[in-house]
C-alpha positions in Angstrom: -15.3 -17.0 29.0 -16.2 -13.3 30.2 -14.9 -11.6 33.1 -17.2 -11.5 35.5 -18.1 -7.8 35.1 -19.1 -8.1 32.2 -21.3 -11.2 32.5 -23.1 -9.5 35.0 -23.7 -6.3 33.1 -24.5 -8.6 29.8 -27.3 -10.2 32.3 -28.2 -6.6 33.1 -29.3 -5.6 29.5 -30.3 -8.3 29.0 -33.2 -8.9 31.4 -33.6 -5.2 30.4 -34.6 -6.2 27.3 -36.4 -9.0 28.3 -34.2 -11.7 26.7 -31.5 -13.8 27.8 -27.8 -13.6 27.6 -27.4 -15.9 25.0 -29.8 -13.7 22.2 -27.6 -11.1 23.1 -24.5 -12.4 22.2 -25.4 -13.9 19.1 -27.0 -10.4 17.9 -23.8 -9.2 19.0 -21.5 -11.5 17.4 -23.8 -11.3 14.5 -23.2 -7.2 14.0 -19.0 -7.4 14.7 -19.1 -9.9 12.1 -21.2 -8.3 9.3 -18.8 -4.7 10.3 -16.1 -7.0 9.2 -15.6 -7.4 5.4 -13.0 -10.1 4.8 -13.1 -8.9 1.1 -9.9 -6.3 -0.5 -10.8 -3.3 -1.5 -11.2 -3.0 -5.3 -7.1 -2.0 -6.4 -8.2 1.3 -8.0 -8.9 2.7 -4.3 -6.2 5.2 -4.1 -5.1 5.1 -7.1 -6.6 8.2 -8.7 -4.2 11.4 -9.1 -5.4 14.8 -10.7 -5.9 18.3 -9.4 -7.6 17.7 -6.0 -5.5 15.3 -4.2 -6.6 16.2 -0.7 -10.7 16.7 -2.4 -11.6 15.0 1.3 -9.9 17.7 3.8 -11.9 20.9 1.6 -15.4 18.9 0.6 -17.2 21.5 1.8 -14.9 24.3 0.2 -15.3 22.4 -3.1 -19.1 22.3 -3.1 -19.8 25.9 -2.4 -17.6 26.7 -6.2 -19.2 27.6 -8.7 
């Protein structure tokens, strides 16, 4: 069920596009489910210690050294 606002705006974009509501939804549904991994990250994420511990915050810093 969708509110109706956004029904009508989903029939909007889609006869915009020049398909119907349901092609939209599944290509929809289809990209929220491939942004979603299910699988952990690998357990030596984060795990890493050494000199640069904040290497993300100065990336740019880091790069111009010679």
């Amino acid at each position: 069920m969708l509110p109706d606002s956004y029904w009508l705006a989903l029939k909007e974009v889609a006869q915009r596009q020049g398909r119907n509501p349901s092609e939209v939804i599944r290509e929809a549904v289809a990209a929220y489910v491939a942004g979603r991994s299910s699988a952990p990250l690998p357990s030596f994420v984060g795990a890493a210690s050494g000199k640069f511990k904040d290497i993300a915050s100065q990336a740019d810093a880091r790069l111009q050294e010679p």
